[in-house]
VOBA-1610 file (N, C-alpha, C; in pm, whole numbers, padded with zeros to 5 digits, always signed):
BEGIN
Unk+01740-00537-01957Unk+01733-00605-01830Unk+01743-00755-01853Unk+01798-00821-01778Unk+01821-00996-01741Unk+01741-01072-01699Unk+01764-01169-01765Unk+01613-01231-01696Unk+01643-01285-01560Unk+01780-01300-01466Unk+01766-01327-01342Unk+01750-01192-01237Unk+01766-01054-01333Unk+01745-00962-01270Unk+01544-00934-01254Unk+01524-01004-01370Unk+01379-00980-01346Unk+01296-01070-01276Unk+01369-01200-01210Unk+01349-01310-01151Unk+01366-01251-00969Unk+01484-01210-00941Unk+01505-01128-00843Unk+01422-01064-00774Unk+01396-00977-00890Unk+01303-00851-00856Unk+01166-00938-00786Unk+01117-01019-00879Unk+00988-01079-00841Unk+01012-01177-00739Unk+01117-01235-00698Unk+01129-01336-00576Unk+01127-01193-00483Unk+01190-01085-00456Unk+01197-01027-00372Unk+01041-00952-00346Unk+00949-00927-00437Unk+00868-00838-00433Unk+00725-00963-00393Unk+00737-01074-00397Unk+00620-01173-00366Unk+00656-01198-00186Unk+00791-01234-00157Unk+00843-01245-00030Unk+00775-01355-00062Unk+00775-01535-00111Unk+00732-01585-00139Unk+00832-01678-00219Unk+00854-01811-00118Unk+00907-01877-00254Unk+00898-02014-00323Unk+00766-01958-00360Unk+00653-02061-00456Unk+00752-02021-00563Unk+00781-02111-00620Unk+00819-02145-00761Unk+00741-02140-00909Unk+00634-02161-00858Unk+00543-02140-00979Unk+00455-01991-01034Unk+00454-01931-00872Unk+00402-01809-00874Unk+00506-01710-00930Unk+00618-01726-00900Unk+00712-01674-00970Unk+00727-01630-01116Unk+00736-01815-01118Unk+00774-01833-01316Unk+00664-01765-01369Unk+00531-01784-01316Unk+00427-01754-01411Unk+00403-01545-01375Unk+00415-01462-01298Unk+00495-01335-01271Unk+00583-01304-01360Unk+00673-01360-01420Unk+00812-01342-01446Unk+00749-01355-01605Unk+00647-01472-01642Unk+00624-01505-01789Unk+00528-01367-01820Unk+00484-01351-01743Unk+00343-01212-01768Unk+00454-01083-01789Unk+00567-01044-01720Unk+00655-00921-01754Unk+00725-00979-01862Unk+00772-01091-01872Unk+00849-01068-02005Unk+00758-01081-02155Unk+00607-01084-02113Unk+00528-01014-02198Unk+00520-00883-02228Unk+00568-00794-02137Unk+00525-00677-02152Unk+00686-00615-02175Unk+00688-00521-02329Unk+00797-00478-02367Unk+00860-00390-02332Unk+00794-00309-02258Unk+00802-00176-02141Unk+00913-00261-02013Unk+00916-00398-02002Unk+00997-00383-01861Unk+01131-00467-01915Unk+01158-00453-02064Unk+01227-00510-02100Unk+01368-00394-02128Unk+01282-00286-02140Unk+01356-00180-02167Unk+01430-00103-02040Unk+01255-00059-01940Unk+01295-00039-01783Unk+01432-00097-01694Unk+01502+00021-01679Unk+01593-00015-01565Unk+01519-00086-01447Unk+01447-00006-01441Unk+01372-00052-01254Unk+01210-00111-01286Unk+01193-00224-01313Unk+01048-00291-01323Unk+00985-00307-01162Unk+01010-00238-01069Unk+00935-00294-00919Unk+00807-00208-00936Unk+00757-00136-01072Unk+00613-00078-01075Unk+00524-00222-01186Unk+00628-00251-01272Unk+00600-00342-01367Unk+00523-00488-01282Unk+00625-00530-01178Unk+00606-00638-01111Unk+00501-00639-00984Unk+00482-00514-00954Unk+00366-00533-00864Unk+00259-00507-00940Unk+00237-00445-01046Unk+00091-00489-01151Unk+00067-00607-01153Unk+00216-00638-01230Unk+00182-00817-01285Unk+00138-00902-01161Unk+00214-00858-01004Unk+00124-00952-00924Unk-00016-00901-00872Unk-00062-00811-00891Unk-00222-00771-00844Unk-00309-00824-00993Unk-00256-00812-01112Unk-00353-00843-01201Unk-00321-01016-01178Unk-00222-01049-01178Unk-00217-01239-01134Unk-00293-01254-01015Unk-00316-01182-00902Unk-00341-01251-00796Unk-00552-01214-00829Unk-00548-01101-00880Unk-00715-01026-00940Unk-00786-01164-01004Unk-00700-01256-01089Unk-00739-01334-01179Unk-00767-01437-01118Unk-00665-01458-01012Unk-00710-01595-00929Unk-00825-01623-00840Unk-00838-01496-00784Unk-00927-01509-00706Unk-01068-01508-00751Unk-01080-01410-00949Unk-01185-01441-00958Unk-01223-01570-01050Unk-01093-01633-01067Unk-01085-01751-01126Unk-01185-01847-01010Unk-01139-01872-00883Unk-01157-01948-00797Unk-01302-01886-00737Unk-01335-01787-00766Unk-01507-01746-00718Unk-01560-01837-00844Unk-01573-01862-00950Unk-01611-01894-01043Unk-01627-02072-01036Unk-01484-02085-01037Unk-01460-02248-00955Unk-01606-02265-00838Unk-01641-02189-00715Unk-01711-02232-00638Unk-01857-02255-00693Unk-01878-02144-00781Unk-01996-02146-00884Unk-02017-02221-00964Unk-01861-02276-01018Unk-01948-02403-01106Unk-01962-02525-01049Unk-01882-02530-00956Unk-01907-02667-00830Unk-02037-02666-00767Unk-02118-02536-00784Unk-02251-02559-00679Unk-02399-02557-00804Unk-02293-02539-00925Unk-02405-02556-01023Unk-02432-02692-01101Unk-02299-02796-01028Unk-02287-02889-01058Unk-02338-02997-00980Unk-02359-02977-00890Unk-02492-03041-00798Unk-02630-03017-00808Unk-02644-02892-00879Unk-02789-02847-00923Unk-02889-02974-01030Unk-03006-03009-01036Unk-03038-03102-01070Unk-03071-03069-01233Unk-03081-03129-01303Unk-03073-03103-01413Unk-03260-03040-01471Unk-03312-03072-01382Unk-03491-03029-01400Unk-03519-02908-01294Unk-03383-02835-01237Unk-03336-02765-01152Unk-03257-02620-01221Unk-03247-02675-01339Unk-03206-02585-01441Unk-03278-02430-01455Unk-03199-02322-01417Unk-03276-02198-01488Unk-03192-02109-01570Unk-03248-01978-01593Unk-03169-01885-01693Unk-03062-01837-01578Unk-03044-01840-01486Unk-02928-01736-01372Unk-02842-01861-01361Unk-02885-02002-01424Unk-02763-02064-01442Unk-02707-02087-01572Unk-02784-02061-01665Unk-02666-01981-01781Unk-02575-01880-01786Unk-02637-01751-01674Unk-02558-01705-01682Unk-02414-01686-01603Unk-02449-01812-01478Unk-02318-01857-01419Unk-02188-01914-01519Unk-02258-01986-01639Unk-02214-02053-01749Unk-02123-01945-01836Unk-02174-01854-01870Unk-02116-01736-01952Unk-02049-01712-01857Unk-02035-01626-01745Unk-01940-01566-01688Unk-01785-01689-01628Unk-01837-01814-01629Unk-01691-01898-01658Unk-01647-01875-01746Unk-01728-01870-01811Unk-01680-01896-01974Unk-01548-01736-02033Unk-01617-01629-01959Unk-01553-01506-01982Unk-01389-01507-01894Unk-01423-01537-01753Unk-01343-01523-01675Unk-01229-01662-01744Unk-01268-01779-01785Unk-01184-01890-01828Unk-01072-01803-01922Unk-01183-01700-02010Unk-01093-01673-02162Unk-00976-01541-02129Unk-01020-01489-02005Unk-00978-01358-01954Unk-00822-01432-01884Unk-00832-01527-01828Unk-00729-01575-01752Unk-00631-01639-01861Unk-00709-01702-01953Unk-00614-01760-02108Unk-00548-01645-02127Unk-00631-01545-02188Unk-00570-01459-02233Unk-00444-01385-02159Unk-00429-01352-02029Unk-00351-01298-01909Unk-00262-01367-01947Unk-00245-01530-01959Unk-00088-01608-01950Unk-00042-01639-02122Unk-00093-01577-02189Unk-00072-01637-02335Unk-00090-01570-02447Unk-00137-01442-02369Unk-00098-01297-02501Unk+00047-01254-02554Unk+00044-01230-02665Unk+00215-01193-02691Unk+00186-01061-02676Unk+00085-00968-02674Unk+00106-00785-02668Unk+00107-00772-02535Unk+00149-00668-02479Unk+00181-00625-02360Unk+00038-00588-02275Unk+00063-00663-02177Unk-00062-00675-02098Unk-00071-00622-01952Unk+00006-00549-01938Unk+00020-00434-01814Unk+00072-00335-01810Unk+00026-00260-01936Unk-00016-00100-01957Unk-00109-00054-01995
//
């Protein structure tokens, strides 16, 4: 498969034409070696956008959490805000990992 055929596919399947949401769609399948082979990736490309769109949103729950832990006073400090701390910290490495693994990451 081509990479404007796999560009296609994902402009047509977002109905959407963000440019970035795309490229970064398009960079997550041509991670995965399965849709390189696939005639028809429109199962490939709607993973890659539910696990992209899964990530953002819990990217951005996380964002609100550390913005409200960042007003917290520092003698205001407890253990349930460490563990707001860890779970950035997981979700940060989970989302690295999503755009910057070379093994196939949607099977």
């Amino acid at each position: 498969m081509q990479l404007s055929e796999i560009v296609r596919e994902v402009e047509q399947s977002l109905s959407s034409e963000d440019p970035k949401k795309v490229l970064t769609v398009v960079l997550l399948l041509l991670q995965n070696e399965a849709v390189q082979i696939d005639r028809s990736p429109k199962n490939h490309v709607r993973h890659a956008v539910l696990k992209l769109s899964s990530m953002t949103e819990q990217y951005g729950a996380v964002a609100k959490e550390l913005e409200s832990l960042a007003d917290t006073q520092p003698c205001e400090f407890d253990p349930q805000h460490v563990w707001t701390l860890i779970r950035a910290i997981k979700v940060q490495s989970k989302f690295v990992d999503l755009l910057t693994t070379t093994t196939p990451v949607l099977s």
